[in-house]
C-alpha positions in Angstrom: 83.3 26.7 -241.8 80.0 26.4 -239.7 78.6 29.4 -242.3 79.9 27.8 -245.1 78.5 24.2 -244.2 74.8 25.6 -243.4 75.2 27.6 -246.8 75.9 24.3 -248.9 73.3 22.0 -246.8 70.5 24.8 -247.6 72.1 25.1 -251.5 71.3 21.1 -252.0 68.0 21.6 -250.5 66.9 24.7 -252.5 68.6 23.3 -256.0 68.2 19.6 -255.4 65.8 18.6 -252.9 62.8 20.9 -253.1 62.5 20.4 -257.1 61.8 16.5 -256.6 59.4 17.5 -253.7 57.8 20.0 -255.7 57.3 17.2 -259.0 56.0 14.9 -256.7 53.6 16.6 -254.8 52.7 19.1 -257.6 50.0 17.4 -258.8 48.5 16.1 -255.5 45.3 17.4 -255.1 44.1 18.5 -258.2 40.4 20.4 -258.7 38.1 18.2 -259.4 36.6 18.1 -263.0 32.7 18.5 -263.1 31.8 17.1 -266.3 29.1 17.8 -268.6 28.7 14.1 -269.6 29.2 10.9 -267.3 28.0 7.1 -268.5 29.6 3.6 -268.6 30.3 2.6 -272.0 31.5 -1.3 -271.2 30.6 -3.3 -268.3 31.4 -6.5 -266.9 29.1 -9.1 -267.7 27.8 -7.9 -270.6 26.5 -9.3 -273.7 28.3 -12.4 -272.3 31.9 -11.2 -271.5 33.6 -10.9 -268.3 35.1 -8.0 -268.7 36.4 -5.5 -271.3 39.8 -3.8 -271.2 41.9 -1.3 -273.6 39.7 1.7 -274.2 40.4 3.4 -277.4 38.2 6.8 -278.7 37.7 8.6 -281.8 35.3 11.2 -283.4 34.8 10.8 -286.9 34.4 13.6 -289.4 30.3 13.5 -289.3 31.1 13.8 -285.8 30.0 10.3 -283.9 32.3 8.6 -281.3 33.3 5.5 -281.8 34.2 3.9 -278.6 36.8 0.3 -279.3 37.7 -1.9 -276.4 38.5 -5.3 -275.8 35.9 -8.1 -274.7 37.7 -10.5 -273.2 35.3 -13.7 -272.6 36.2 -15.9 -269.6 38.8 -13.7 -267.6 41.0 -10.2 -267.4 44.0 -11.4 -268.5 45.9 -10.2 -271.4 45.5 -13.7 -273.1 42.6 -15.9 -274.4 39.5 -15.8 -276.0 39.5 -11.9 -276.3 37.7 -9.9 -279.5 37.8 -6.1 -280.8 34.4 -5.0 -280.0 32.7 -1.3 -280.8 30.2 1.0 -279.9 29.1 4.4 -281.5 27.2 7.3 -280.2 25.8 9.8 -282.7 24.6 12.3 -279.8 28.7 13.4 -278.5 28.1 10.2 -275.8 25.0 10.8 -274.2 24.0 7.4 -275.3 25.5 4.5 -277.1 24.8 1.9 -279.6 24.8 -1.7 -278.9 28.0 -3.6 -279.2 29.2 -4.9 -282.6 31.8 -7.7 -282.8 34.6 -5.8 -285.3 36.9 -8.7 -285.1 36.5 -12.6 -283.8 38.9 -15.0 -284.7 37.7 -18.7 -282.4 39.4 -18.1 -279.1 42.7 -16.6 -280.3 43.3 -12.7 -279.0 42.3 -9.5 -281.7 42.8 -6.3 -279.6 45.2 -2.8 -278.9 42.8 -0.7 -281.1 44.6 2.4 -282.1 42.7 4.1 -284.8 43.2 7.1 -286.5 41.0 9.4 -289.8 42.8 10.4 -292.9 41.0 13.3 -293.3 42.0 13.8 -296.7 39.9 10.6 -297.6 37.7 10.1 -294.7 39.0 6.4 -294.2 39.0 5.5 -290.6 42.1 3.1 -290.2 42.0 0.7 -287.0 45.8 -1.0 -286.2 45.0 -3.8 -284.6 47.2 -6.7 -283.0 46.7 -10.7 -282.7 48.1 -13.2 -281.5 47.4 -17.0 -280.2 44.7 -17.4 -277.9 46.7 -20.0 -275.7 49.8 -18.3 -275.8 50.8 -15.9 -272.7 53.1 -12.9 -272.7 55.8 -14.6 -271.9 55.7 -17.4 -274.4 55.6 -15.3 -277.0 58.5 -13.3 -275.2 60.9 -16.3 -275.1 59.2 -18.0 -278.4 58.1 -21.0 -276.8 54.4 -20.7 -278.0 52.0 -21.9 -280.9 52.7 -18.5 -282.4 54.2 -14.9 -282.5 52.1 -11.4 -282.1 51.4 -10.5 -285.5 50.1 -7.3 -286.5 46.9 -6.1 -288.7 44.9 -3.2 -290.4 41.3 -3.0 -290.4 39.4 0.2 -291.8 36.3 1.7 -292.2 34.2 4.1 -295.0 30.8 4.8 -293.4 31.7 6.4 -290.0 32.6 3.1 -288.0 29.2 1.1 -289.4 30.6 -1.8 -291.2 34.8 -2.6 -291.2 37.3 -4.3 -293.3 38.0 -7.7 -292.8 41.2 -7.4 -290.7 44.3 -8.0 -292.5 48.1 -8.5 -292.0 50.6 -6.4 -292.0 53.6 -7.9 -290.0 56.0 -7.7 -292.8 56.2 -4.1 -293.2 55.4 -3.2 -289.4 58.0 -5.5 -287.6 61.1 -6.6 -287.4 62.4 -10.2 -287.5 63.7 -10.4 -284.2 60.9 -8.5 -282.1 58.8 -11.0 -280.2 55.7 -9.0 -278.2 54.1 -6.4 -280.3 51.6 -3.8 -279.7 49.6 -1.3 -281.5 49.1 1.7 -279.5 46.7 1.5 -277.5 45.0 4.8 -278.0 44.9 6.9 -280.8 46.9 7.8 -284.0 47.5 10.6 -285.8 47.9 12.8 -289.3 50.3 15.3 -289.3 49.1 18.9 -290.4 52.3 20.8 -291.3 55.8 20.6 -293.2 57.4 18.1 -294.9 55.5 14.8 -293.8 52.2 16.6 -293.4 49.4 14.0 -294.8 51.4 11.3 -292.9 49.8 8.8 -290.3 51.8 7.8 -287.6 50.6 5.6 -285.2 52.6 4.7 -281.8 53.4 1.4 -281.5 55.8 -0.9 -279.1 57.8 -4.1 -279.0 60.4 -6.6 -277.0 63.1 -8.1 -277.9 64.7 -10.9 -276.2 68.7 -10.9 -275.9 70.6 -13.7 -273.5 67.3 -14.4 -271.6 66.5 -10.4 -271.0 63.3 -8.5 -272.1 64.2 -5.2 -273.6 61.2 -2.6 -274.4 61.3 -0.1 -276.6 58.8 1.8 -278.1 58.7 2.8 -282.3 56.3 4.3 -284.5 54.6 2.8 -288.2 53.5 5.3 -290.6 52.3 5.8 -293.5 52.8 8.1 -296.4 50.4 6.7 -299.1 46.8 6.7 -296.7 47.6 3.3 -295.5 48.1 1.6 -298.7 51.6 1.2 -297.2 53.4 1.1 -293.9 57.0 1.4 -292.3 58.6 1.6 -289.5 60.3 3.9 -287.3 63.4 3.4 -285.1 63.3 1.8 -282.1 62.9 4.2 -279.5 65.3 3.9 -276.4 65.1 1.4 -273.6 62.9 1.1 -270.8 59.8 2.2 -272.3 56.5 0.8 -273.7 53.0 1.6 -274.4 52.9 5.4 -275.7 51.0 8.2 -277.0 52.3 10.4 -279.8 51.6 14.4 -280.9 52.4 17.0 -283.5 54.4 19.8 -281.7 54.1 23.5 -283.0 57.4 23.5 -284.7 56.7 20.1 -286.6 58.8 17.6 -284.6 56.7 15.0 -282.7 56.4 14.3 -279.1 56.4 10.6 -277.8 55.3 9.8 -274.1 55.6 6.4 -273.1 55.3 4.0 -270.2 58.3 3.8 -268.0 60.5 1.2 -266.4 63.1 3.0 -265.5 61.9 2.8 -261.8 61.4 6.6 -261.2 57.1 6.7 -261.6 57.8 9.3 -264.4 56.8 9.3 -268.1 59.6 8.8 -270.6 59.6 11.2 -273.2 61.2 11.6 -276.6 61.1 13.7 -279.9 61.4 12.8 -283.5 62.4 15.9 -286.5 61.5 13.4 -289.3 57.9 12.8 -289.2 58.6 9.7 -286.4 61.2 7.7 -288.7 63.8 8.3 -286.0 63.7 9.7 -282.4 65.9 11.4 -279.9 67.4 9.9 -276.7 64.6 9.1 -274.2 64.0 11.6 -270.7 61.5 11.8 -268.0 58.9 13.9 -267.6 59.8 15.2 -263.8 56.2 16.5 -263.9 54.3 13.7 -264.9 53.8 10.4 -262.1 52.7 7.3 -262.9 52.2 3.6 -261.8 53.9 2.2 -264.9 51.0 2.0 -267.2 49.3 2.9 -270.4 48.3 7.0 -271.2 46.7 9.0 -273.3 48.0 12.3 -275.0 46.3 14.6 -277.5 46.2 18.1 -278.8 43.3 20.3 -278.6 44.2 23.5 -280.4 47.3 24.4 -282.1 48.5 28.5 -281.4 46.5 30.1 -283.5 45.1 34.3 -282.9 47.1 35.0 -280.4 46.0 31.9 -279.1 48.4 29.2 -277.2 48.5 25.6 -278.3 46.7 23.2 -276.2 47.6 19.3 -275.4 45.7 17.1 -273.3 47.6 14.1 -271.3 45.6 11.8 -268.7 47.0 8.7 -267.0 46.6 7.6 -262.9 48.5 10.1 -261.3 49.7 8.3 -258.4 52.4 5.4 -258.1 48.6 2.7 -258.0 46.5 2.6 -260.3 44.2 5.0 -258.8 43.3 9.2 -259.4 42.3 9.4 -262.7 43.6 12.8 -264.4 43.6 15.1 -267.1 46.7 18.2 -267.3 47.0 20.8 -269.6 50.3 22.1 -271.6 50.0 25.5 -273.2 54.0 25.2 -274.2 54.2 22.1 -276.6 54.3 19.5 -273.3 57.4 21.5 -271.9 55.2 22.2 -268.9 51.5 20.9 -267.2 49.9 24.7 -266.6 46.3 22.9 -265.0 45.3 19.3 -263.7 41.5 18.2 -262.8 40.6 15.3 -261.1 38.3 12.5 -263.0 38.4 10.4 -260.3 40.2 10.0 -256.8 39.7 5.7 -256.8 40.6 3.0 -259.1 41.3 3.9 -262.5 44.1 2.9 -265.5 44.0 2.6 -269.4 42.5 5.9 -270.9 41.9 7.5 -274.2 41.2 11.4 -274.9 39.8 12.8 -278.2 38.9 16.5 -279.0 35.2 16.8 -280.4 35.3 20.5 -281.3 33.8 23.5 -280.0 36.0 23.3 -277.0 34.8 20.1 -276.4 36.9 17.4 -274.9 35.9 13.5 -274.5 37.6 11.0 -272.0 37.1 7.3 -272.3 38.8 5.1 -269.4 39.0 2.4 -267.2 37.8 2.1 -263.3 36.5 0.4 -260.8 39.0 -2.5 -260.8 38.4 -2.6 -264.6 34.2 -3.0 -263.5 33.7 -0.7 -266.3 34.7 1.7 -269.2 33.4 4.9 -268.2 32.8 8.1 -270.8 33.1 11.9 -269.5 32.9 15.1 -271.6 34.2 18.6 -270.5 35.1 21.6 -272.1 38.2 23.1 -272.1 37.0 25.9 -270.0 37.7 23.7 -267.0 40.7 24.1 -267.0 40.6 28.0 -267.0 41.7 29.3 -264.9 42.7 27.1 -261.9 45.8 25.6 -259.8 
């Protein structure tokens, strides 16, 4: 019985035990990433605002990064006086224009940038939300405020120069009964392949409000008419929030979201249907987190006996702290590489692929001091832990 007991006790350990230990600690101590490129894009105090928050990156098709954030002017919070501002680098990010204003509207709050390029047309489209300047999260959550968060489109046809006055599109984008709302933040896409390909799906969240509880889900909007229209998806399951979504290999669509189901993992989810509709919501054993925003991409789909490649980077650590970037070779089914951006504070990020192997990161750190901009190539990341 003694044998038998010893047998089970080492059976839990080996079957139970030792796989949590190894998804916690398996991405402890990364390598360190030695980029090519390192300069702050945003800092506090500048041009007059205190800070700027909600990093958002995208290379156009000539091939200049446009770098969104939000300038928010008297304080951090979420709430206020808080504009959609831009700057654009026509050298891959060695250097950086001044900052326009995209979108001011008095002291009311313009910001979750979350563009994406039709590249059959060129258009750059920029999903945007707004919503009161005096109303707080939670007065919008229980619908005591001036106003709801409503939600709007913005574009642009000359590589990020000059935009379209912002414009509403809360009808189509969200339902009756959702209170918060928010675009992204990050990045959207265009799908390349199948049915839906030509589509633009960009990853959105919301709240609703039943019996005095917050629910958060997370949905889609998308697009089959390059943005002349928009719908929108199925809520995804509960517990989850700000999210990041990609085309898999075999067409279906990957969303990884915030959590708050208390575990410091990533919720995942898949959609077969272009992102109308999604699958029940797991957790990413693999990838930690503090509960807070992320940023997943892809870099290469399989191609000449060639793997696919997706980028994901978030703080790996239960703080917001230890900024990273992994590596999936198998569709986001496993992490195969991790480097290190940065061991100390660090949260929001965005990552876009600039071609040639070349990757760019945009993120908060420092307390949210600054935005800071890194480039690497892929080659990083082989080979390595």
């Amino acid at each position: 019985m003694f044998y038998q007991n010893r047998l089970l006790i080492l059976f839990i350990i080996v079957c139970f035990i030792l796989p949590c230990y190894a998804a916690e600690n398996s991405h402890e101590s990364p390598a360190p990433l030695e980029p090519e490129i390192r300069t702050t894009v945003f800092e506090r105090g500048e041009v007059g605002y205190h800070s700027f928050r909600i990093p958002a990156l995208l290379s156009t098709p000539r091939g200049t990064l446009l770098a969104f954030a939000e300038g928010r002017k008297h304080n951090l919070k979420d709430s206020g006086d808080i504009d959609l501002v831009l700057k654009r680098s026509e050298d891959q990010g060695k250097t950086w224009s001044d900052l326009a204003v995209i979108w001011n509207d008095a002291e009311n709050t313009c910001g979750n940038p979350c563009p994406v390029v039709d590249q059959t047309t060129g258009r750059i489209w920029l999903p945007l939300t707004w919503n009161h300047g005096k109303d707080h999260a939670n007065q919008i959550r229980d619908q005591s405020g001036h106003d709801t968060r409503r939600v709007f489109m913005s574009y642009s046809d000359d590589d990020g120069l000059t935009w379209k006055r912002p414009y509403e599109v809360t009808e189509s984008t969200k339902k009756p009964e959702w209170t918060w709302y928010a675009t992204g933040p990050g990045n959207g896409i265009q799908l390349t392949r199948g049915k839906y390909k030509g589509r633009l799906v960009i990853p959105c969240d919301h709240n609703v409000t039943l019996q005095g509880s917050v629910i958060r889900r997370a949905h889609a909007i998308f697009s089959d008419d390059h943005g002349k229209s928009w719908k929108v998806s199925e809520p995804i399951g509960e517990k989850t929030n700000e999210c990041a979504v990609v085309e898999l290999a075999d067409g279906r669509l990957l969303m990884n979201m915030r959590s708050y189901h208390g575990k410091n993992r990533r919720a995942i989810a898949f959609s077969e249907d272009g992102g109308a509709t999604w699958s029940d919501v797991t957790l990413d054993q693999a990838l930690i987190e503090p509960v807070c925003q992320a940023s997943l991409i892809r870099a290469r789909f399989p191609a000449a006996e060639k793997p696919g490649q997706i980028l994901f980077s978030n703080p790996a650590s239960q703080k917001r702290e230890k900024m990273v970037v992994r590596l999936s070779e198998d569709d986001g089914r496993t992490w195969k590489t991790s480097r290190l951006v940065t061991a100390g504070s660090a949260a929001y990020s965005s990552l876009v692929e600039i071609g040639s192997g070349e990757i760019g990161l945009l993120y908060e750190r420092d307390g949210y001091r600054t935005i800071e901009y890194v480039a690497f190539q892929l080659a990083a990341f082989q080979p390595g832990p």
